[in-house]
ROMI-335277 format. One record per residue (C-alpha): x negated, y negated, z. Coordinates in Angstrom, 1 decimal. Layout:
N
@xx: X, yy: Y, zz: Z .
...
***
This chain:
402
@xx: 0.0, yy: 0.0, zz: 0.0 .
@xx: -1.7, yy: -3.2, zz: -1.0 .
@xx: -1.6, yy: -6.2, zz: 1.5 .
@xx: -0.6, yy: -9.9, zz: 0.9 .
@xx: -3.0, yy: -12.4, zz: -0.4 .
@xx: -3.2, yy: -16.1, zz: 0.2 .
@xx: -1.2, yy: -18.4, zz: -2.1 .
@xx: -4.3, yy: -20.0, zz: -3.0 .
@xx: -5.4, yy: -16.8, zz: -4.4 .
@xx: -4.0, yy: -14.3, zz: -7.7 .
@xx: -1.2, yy: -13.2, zz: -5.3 .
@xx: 1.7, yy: -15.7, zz: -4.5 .
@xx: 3.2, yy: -13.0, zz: -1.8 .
@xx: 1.5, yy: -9.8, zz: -2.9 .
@xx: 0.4, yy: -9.8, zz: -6.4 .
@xx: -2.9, yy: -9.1, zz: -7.7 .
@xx: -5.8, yy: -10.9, zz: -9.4 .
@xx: -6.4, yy: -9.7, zz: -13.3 .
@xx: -9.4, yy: -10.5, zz: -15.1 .
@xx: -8.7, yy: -11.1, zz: -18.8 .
@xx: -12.3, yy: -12.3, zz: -19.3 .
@xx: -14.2, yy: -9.9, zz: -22.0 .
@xx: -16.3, yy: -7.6, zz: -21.4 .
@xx: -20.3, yy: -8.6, zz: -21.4 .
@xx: -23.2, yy: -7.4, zz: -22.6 .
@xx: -25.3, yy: -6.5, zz: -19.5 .
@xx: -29.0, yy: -6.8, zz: -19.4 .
@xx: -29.5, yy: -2.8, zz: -19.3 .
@xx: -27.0, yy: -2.2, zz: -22.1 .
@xx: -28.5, yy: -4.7, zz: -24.3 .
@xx: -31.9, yy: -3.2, zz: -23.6 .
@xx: -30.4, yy: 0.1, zz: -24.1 .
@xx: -28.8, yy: -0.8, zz: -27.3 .
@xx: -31.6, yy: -2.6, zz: -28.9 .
@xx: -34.3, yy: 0.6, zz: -28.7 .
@xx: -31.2, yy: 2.9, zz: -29.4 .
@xx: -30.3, yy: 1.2, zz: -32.7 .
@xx: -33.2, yy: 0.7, zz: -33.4 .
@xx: -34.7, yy: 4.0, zz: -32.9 .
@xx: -31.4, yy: 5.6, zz: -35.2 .
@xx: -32.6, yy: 3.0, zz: -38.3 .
@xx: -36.2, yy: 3.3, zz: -37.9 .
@xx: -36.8, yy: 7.0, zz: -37.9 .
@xx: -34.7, yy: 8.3, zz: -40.5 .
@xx: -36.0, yy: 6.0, zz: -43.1 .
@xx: -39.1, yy: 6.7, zz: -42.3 .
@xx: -39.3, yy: 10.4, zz: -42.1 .
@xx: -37.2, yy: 10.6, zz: -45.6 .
@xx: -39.8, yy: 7.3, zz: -46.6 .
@xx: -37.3, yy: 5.1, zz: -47.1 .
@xx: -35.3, yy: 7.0, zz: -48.8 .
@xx: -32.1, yy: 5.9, zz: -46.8 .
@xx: -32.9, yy: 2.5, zz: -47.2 .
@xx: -31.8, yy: 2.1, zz: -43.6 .
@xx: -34.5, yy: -0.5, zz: -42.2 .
@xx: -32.8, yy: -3.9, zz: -43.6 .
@xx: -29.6, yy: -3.1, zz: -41.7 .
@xx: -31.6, yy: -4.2, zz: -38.4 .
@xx: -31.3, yy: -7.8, zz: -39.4 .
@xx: -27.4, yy: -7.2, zz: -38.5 .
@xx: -28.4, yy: -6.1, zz: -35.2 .
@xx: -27.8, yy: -10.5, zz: -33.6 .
@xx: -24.7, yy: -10.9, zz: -35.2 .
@xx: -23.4, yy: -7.8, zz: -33.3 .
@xx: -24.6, yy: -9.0, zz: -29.9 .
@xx: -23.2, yy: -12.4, zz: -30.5 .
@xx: -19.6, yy: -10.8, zz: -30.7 .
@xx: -20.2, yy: -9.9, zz: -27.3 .
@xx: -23.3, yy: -11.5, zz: -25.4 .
@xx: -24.3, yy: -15.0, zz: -24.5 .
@xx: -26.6, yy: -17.0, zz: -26.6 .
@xx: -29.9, yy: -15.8, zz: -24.9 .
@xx: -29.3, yy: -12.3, zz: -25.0 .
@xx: -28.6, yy: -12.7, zz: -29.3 .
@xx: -32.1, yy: -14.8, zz: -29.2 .
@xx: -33.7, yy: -11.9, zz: -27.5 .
@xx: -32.0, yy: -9.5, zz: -30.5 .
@xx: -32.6, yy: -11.6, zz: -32.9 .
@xx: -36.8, yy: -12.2, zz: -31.8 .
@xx: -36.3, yy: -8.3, zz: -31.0 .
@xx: -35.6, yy: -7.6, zz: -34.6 .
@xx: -38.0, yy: -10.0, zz: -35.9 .
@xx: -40.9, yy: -8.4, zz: -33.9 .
@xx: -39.7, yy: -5.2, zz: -35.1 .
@xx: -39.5, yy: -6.0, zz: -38.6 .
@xx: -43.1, yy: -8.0, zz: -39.1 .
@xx: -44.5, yy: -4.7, zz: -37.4 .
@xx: -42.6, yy: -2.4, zz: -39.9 .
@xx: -44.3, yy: -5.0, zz: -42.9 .
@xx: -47.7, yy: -4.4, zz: -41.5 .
@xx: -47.6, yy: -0.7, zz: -41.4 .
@xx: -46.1, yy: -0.3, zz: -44.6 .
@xx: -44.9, yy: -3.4, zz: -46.5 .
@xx: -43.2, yy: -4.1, zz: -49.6 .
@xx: -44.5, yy: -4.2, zz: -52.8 .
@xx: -45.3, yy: -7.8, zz: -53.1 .
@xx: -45.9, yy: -10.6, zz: -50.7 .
@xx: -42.9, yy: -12.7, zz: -51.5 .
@xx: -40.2, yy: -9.5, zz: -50.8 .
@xx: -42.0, yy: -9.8, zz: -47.3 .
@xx: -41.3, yy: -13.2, zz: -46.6 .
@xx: -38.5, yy: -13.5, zz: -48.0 .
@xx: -37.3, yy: -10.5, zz: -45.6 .
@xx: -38.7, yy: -11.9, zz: -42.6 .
@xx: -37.5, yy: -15.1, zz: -43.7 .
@xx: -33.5, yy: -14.2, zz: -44.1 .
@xx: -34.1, yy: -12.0, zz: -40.7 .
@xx: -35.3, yy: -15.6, zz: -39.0 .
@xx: -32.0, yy: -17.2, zz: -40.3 .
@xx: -29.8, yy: -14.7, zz: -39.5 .
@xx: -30.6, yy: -14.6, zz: -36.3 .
@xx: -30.7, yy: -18.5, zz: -35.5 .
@xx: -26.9, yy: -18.2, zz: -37.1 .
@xx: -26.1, yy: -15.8, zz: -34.6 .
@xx: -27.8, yy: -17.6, zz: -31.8 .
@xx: -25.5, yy: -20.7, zz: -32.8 .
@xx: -22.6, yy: -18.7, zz: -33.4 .
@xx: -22.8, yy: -16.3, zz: -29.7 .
@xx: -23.4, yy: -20.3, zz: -28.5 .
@xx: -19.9, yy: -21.5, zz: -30.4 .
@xx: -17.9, yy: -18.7, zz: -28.7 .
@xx: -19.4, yy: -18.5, zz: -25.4 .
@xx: -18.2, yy: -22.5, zz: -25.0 .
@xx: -14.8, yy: -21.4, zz: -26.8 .
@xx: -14.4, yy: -18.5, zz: -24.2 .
@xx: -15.1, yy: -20.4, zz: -21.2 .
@xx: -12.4, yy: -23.4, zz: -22.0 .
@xx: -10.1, yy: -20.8, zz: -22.9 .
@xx: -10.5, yy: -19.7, zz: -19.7 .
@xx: -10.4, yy: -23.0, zz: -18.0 .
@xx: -6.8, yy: -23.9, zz: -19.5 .
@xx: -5.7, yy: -20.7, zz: -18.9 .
@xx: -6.6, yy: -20.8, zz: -15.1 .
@xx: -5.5, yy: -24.3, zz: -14.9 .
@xx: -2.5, yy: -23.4, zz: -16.6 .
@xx: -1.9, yy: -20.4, zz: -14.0 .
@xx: -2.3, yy: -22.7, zz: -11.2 .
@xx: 0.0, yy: -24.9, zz: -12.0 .
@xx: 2.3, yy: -22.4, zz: -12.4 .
@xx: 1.5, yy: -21.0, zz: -8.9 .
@xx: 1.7, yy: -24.6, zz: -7.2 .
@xx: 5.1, yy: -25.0, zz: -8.0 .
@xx: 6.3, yy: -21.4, zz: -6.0 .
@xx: 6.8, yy: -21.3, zz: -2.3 .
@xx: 4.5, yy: -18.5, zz: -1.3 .
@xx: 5.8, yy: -15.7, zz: 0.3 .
@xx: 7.2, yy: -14.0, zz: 1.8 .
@xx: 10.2, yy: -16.6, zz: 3.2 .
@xx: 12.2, yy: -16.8, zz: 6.3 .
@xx: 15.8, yy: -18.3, zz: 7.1 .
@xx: 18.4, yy: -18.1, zz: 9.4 .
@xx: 20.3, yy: -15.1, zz: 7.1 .
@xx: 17.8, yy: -14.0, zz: 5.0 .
@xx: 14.1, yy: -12.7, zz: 5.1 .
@xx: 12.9, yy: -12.7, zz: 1.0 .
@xx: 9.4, yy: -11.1, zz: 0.3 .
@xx: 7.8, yy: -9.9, zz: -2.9 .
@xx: 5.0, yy: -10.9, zz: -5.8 .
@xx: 4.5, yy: -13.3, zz: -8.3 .
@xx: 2.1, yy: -12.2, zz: -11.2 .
@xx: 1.4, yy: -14.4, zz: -14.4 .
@xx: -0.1, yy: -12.8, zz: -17.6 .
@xx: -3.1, yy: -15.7, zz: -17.5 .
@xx: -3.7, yy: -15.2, zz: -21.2 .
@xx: -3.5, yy: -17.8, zz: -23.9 .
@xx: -0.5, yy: -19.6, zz: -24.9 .
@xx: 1.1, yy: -16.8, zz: -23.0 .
@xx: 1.8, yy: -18.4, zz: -19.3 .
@xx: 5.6, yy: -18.0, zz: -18.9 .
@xx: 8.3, yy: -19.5, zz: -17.0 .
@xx: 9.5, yy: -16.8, zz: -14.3 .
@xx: 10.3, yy: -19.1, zz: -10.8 .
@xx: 11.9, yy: -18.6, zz: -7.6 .
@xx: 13.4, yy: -20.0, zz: -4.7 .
@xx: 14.8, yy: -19.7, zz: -1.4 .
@xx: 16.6, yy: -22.6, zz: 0.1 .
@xx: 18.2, yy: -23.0, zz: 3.7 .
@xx: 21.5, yy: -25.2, zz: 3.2 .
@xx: 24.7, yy: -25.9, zz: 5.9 .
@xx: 26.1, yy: -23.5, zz: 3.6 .
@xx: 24.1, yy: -20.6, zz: 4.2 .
@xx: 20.8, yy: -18.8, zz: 2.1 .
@xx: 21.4, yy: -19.9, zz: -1.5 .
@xx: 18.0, yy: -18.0, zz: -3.6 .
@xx: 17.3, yy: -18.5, zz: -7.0 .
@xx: 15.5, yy: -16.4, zz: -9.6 .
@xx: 15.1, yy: -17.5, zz: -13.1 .
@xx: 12.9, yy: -16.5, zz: -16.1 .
@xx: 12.4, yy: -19.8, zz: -18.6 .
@xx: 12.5, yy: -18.9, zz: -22.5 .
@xx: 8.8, yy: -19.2, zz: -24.5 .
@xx: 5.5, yy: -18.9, zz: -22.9 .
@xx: 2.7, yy: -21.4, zz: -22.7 .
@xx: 2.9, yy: -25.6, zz: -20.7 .
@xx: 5.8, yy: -26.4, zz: -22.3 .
@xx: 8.1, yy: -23.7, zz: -20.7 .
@xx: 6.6, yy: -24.4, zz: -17.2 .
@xx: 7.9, yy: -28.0, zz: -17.9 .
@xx: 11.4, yy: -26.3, zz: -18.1 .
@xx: 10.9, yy: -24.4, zz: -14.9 .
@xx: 9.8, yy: -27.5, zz: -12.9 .
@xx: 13.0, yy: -29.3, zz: -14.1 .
@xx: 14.9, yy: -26.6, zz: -12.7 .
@xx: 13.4, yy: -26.1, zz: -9.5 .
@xx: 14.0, yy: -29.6, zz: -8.6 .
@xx: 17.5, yy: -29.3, zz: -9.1 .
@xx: 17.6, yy: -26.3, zz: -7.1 .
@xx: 16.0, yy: -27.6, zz: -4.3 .
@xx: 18.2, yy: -30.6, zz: -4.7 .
@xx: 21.7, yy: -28.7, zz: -5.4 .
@xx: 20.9, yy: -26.2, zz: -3.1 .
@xx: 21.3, yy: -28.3, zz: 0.4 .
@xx: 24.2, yy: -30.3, zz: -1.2 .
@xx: 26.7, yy: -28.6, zz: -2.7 .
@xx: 29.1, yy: -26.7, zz: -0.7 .
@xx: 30.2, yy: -24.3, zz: -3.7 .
@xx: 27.5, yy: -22.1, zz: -5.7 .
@xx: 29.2, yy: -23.0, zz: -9.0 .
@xx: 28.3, yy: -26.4, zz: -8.2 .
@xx: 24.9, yy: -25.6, zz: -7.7 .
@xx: 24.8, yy: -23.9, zz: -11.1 .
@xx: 26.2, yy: -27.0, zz: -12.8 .
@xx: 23.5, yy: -28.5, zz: -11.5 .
@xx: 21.1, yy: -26.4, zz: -13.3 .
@xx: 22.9, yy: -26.5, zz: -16.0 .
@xx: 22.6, yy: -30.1, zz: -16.2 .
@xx: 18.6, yy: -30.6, zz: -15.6 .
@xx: 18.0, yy: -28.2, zz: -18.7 .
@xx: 20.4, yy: -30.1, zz: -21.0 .
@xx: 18.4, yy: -33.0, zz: -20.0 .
@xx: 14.9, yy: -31.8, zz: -19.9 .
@xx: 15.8, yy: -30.3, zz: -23.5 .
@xx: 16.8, yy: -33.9, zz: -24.6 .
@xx: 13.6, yy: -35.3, zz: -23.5 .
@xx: 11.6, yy: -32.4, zz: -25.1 .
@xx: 13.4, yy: -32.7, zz: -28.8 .
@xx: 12.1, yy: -36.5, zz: -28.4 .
@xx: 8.9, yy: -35.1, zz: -28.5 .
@xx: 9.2, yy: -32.4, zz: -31.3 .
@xx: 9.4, yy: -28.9, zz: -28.9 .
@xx: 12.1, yy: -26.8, zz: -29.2 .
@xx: 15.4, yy: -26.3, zz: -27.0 .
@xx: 14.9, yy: -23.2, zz: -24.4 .
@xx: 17.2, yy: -21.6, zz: -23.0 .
@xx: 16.8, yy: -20.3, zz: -19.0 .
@xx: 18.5, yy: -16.8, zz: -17.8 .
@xx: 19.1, yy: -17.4, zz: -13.6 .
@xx: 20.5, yy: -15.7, zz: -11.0 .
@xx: 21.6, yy: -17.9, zz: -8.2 .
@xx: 23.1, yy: -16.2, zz: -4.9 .
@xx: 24.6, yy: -17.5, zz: -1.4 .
@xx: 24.1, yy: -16.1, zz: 2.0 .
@xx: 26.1, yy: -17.1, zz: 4.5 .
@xx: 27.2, yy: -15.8, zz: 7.6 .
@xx: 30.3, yy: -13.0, zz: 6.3 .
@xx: 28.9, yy: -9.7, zz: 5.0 .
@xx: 29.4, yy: -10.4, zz: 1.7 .
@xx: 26.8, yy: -12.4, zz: -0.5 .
@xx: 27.8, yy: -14.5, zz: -3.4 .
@xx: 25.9, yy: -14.2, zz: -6.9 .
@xx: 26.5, yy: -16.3, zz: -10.0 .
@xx: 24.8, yy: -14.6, zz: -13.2 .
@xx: 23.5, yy: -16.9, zz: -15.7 .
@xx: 22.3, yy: -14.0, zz: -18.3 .
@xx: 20.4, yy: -12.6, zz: -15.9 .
@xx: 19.3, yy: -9.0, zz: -15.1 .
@xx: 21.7, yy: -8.3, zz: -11.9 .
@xx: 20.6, yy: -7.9, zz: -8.6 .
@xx: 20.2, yy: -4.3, zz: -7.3 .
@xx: 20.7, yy: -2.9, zz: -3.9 .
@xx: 18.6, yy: -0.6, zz: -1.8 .
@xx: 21.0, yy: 0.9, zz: 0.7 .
@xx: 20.9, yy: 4.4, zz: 1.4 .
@xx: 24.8, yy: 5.2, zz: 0.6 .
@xx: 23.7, yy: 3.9, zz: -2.9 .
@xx: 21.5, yy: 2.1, zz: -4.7 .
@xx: 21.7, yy: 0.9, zz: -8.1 .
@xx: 23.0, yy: -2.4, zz: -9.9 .
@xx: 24.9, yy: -4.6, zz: -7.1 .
@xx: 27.0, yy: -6.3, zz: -9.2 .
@xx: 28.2, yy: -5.3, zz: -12.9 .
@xx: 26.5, yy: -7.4, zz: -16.1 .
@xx: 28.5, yy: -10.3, zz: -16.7 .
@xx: 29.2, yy: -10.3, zz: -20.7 .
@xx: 27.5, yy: -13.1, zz: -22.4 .
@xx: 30.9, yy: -13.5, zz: -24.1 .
@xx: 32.2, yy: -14.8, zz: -20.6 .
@xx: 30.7, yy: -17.0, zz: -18.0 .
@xx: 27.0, yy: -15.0, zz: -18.2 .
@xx: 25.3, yy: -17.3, zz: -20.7 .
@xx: 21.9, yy: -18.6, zz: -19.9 .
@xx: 21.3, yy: -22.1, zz: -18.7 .
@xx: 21.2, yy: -24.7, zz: -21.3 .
@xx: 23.9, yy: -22.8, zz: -23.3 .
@xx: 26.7, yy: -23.4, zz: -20.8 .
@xx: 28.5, yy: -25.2, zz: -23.7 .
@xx: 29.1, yy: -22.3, zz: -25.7 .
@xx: 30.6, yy: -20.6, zz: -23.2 .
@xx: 34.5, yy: -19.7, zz: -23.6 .
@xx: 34.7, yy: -19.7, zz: -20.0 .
@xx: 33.8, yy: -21.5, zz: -16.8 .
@xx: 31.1, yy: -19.7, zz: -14.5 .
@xx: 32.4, yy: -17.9, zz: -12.0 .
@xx: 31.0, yy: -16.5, zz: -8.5 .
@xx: 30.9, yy: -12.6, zz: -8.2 .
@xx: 30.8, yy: -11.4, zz: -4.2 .
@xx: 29.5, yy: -8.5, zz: -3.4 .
@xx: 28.7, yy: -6.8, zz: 0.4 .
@xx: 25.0, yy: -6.2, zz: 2.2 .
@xx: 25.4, yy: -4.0, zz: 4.8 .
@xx: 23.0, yy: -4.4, zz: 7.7 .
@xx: 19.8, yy: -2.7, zz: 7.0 .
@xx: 20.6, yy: -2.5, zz: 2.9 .
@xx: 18.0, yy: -4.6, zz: 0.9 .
@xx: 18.3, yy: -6.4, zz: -2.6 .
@xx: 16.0, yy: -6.5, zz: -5.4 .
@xx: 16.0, yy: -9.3, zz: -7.9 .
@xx: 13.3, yy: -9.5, zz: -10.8 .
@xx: 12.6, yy: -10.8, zz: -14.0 .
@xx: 12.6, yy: -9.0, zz: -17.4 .
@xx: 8.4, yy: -8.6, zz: -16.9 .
@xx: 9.8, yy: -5.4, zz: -14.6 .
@xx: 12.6, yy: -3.9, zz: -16.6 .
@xx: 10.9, yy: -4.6, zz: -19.9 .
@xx: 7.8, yy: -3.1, zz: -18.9 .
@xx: 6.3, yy: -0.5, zz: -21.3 .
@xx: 3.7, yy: 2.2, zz: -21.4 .
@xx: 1.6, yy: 3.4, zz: -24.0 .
@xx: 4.1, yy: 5.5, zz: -25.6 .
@xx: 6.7, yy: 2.3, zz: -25.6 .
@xx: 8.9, yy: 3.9, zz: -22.8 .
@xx: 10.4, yy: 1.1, zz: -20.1 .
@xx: 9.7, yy: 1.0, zz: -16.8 .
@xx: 12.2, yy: 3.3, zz: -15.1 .
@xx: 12.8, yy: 0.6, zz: -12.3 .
@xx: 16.4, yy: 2.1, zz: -11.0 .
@xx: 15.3, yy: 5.8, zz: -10.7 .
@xx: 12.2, yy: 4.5, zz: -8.6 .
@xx: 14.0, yy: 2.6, zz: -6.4 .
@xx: 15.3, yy: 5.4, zz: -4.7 .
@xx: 12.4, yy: 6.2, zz: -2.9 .
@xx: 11.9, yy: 2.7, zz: -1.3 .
@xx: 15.2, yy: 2.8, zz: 0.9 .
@xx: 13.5, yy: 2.9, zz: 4.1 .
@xx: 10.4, yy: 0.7, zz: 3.2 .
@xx: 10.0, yy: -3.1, zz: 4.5 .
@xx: 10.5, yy: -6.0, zz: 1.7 .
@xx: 6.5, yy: -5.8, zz: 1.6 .
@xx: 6.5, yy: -2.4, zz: 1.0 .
@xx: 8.8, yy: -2.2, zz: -1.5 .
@xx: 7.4, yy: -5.5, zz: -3.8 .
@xx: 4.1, yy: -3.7, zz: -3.4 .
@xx: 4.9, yy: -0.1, zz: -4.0 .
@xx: 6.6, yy: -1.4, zz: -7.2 .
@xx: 4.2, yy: -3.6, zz: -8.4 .
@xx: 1.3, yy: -0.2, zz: -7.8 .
@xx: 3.7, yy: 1.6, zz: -10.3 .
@xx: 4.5, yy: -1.0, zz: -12.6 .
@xx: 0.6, yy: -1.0, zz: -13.4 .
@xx: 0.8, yy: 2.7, zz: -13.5 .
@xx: 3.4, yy: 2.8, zz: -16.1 .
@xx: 1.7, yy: -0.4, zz: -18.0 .
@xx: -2.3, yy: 0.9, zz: -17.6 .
@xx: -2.5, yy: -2.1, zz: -15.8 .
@xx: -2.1, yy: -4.4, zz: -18.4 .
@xx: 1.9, yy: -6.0, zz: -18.4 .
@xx: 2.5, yy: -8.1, zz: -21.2 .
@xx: 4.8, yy: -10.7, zz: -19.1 .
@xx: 4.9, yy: -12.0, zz: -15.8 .
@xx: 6.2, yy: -10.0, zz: -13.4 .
@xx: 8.6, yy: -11.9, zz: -10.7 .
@xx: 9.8, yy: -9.8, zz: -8.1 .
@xx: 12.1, yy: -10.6, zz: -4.8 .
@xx: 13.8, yy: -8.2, zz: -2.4 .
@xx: 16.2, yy: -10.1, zz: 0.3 .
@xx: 16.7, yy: -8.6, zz: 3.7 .
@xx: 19.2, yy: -10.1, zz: 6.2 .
@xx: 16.8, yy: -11.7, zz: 9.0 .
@xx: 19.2, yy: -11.1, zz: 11.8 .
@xx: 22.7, yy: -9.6, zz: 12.5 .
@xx: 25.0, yy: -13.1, zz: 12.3 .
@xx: 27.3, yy: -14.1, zz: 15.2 .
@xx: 30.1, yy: -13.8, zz: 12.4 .
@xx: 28.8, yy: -10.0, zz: 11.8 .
@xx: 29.2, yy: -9.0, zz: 15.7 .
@xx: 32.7, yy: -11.0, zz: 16.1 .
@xx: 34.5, yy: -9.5, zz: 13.2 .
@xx: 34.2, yy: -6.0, zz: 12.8 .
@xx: 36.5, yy: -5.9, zz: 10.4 .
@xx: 34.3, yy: -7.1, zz: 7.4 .
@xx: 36.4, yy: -10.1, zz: 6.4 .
@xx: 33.6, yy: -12.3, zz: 7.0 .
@xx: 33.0, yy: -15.1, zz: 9.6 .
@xx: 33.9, yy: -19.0, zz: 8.4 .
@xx: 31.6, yy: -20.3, zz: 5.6 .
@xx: 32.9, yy: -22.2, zz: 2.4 .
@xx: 34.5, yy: -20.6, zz: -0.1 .
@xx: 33.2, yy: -20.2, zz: -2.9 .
@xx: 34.8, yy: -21.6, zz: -6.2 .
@xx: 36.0, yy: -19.3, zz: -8.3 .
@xx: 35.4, yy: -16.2, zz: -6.9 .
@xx: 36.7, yy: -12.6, zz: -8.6 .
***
């Protein structure tokens, strides 16, 4: 069972550092390869005297560490080859003096090409990786980290960006205290890259904003609703496309029953050991269940679905990076048949256990970020102990519930 990280670190609440950097040449391997190629040119066209012609194909030898080392180790192939080649002349050189210089010539250039060119790409590499980083970091700075504690709900999981170019996406979350009760939010932003993050900070805000002031989740969704609309305004001005965000957005209060609305999101699922599956059914895009930003095309008005957490049952909320996981055969991640064993496991244990079998499945590379919540109730409610009954204690209704 992994533990949790800092914030500051690759884990916002449990998740794990990845290294996308390439792989380098070491100073052993290059050694190693230099003798070895040389060695497999060298001999065979010498003991079949030249008859393979193999001996020019050394001057190849920089350009192939500069795909992969830094700009000293090509100098030290490409002086390598140059030593190697002058000593081959001596011993037995080429019919006339200019075919010699010319060869060591064209060997000189080459290599000073690679040199310049394993230069280029090392200065590529490293602001690729600075922008990428950056880009992460951002992306971390606007999550709470967890795990996260209220009066009704304890929320714990893991937060894991892809980190490679262009490829940063837009999965957030949140958990809000209100006078209202818990209201959490999980939402994965359309696109990848700065621009999508934009999306995600505009809807945060309102969250956080919505969250403590409207009494009715609906409310709190048109809210959402609204900041995308606008941010996509603003980003047309400056030429990026619309996105579209896919939320879930969910009250706790103080009855047994928790409050969901489904903006085109994957539903929540409950870990409780008389079942465990899908909480709520998918609500049909052809409803209320269209993504933020689309709200317009909707034929119908969101509506709140309620559905009960019985003390000691957890829920599971995640992004698509989970269910749309694949391995190497193109198979998804089989998240509801493994959830099954977690039952009895703490939040931590759970976002953790999944997140080891999620690189399982994936050979540890995921192609999307991976956001991952599971909700506990904190403490049994004074609502819970007075009303045995279920009904629920007093809280505010919410607007159109089904």
């Amino acid at each position: 069972m992994r533990g949790s990280r800092s914030p500051g670190g690759a884990r916002v609440g449990g998740s794990r550092t990845r290294d996308h950097a390439p792989a380098r040449l070491g100073s052993r391997t290059l050694a190693a390869l230099l003798v070895v190629v040389t060695l497999l040119v060298v001999v065979p066209d010498y003991l079949t005297d030249r008859g393979l012609g193999l001996v020019p194909l050394l001057i190849f030898l920089p350009a192939f560490v500069a795909g992969r080392g830094t700009a000293r180790q090509t100098a030290v192939a490409a002086a390598w080859v140059v030593v190697v080649l002058v000593g081959l002349l001596v011993y037995d050189p080429f019919q006339t003096v200019s075919a010699n210089i010319s060869t060591v010539a064209f060997t000189v250039v080459l290599g000073g090409l690679s040199v310049a060119g394993a230069w280029q790409r090392s200065r590529r590499d490293e602001e690729i990786s600075r922008l990428r980083s950056a880009a992460a970091a951002l992306q971390r700075q606007i999550l709470r980290p967890l795990p996260l504690l209220t009066d009704r709900l304890l929320a714990d999981g893991v937060y894991e960006p892809v980190e490679e170019d262009s490829r940063v996406g837009g999965d957030i979350y949140e958990v809000m205290p209100s006078p209202y009760g818990t209201r959490v939010l999980i939402a994965d932003v359309q696109g990848k890259g700065l621009p999508a993050i934009g999306t995600a900070f505009a809807v945060l805000g309102a969250f956080r904003e919505a969250a403590g002031r409207e009494p009715e989740l609906t409310a709190v969704v048109e809210a959402l609703e609204s900041a995308v609309v606008r941010h996509n305004a603003f980003e047309a001005q400056t030429g990026e496309p619309e996105r579209f965000v896919t939320a879930l957005v969910l009250n706790a209060d103080g009855g047994r029953e928790v409050q969901v609305v489904d903006c085109g999101h994957i539903p929540p699922y409950l870990l409780y050991r008389e079942r465990t599956g899908p909480a709520v059914r998918p609500v049909p895009l052809r409803n209320s269940g269209v993504p933020l930003g689309l709200g317009s095309l909707a034929p119908e008005s969101r509506t709140v679905e309620r559905f009960p957490l019985p003390p000691g049952a957890m829920l599971l909320l995640c992004t698509d990076g989970v269910t749309e996981a694949r391995d190497s055969a193109g198979a998804f991640f089989p998240l509801e048949e493994r959830l099954a064993g977690w039952v009895d496991a703490s939040p931590r244990e759970v976002a953790a256990g999944l997140l080891d079998q999620l690189a399982a499945h994936t050979g540890g590379s995921p192609a999307d970020d991976i956001a991952l919540l599971v909700l506990r109730r904190s403490a049994p409610s004074a609502p819970e102990r007075e009303d045995p009954s279920g009904s629920g204690g007093p809280g505010p209704p919410a607007a159109g519930s089904r």
